[in-house]
C-alpha positions as CSV (number, residue, x, y, z in Angstrom):
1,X,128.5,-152.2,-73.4
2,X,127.1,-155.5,-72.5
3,X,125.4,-157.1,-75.1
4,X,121.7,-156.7,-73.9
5,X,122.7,-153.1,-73.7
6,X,123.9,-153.9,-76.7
7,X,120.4,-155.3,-78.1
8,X,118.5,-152.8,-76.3
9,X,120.5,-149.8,-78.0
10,X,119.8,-151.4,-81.3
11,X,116.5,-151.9,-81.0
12,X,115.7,-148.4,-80.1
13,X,118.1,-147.2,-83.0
14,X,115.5,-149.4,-85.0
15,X,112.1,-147.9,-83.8
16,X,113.5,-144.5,-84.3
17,X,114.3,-145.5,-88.2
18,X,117.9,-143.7,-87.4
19,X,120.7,-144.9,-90.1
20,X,122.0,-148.0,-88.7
21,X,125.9,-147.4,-88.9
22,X,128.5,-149.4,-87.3
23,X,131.0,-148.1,-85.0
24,X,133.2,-151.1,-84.1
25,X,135.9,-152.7,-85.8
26,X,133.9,-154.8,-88.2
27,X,136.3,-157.7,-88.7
28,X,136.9,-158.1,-84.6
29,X,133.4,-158.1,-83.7
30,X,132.0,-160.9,-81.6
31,X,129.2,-163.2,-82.9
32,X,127.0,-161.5,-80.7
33,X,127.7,-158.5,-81.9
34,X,127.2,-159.7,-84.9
35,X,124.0,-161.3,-84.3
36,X,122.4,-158.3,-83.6
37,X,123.7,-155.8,-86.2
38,X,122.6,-158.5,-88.8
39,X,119.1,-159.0,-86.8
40,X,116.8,-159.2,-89.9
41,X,113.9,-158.4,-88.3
42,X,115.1,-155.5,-86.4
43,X,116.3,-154.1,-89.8
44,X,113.1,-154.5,-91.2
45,X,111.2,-152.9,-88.6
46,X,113.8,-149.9,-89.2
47,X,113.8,-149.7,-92.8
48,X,110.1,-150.1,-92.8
49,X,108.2,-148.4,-95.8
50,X,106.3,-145.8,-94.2
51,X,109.4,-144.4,-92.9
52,X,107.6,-143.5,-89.9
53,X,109.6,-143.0,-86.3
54,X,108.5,-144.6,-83.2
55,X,106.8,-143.0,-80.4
56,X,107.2,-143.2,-76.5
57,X,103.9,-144.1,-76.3
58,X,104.0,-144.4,-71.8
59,X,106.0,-144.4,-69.0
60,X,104.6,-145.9,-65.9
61,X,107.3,-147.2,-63.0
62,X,110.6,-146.7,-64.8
63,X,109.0,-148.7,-67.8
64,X,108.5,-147.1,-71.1
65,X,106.0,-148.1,-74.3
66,X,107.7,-147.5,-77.6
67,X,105.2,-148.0,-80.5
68,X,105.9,-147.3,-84.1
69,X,103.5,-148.0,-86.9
70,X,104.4,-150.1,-90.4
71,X,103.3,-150.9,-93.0
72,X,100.6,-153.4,-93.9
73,X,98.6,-151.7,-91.0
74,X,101.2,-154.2,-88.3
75,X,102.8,-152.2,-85.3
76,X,106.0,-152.6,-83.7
77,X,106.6,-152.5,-79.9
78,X,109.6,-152.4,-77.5
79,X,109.8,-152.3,-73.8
């Protein structure tokens, strides 16, 4: 993948709370690659508290709202 599919595959992986797993050679990985599987906020918005999975929240014009609460009463969002 390129690596802004790259970054948009992780960050959904993230507001879903899936296990965050690697599945490339770990000592041949690019520093973009990297980059984003070390991404410490996208980790903490994954490994939030409440445990709770995002949510589509719309689709309007081939753009979709991803919202997924955490804790502290803060929300995430991806586009």
């Amino acid at each position: 993948m390129t690596e802004n599919e790259d970054r948009a595959h992780f960050a959904m992986w993230c507001m879903l709370a899936a296990p965050l797993m690697a599945g490339n050679d770990l000592k041949n990985m690019s520093p973009q690659t990297h980059a984003i599987l070390t991404n410490a906020d996208a980790i903490a918005v994954s490994q939030d508290a409440l445990g709770i999975q995002g949510l589509k929240y719309k689709s309007e014009d081939g753009l979709e709202t991803w919202l997924k609460p955490l804790s502290g009463g803060d929300w995430a969002v991806a586009f």
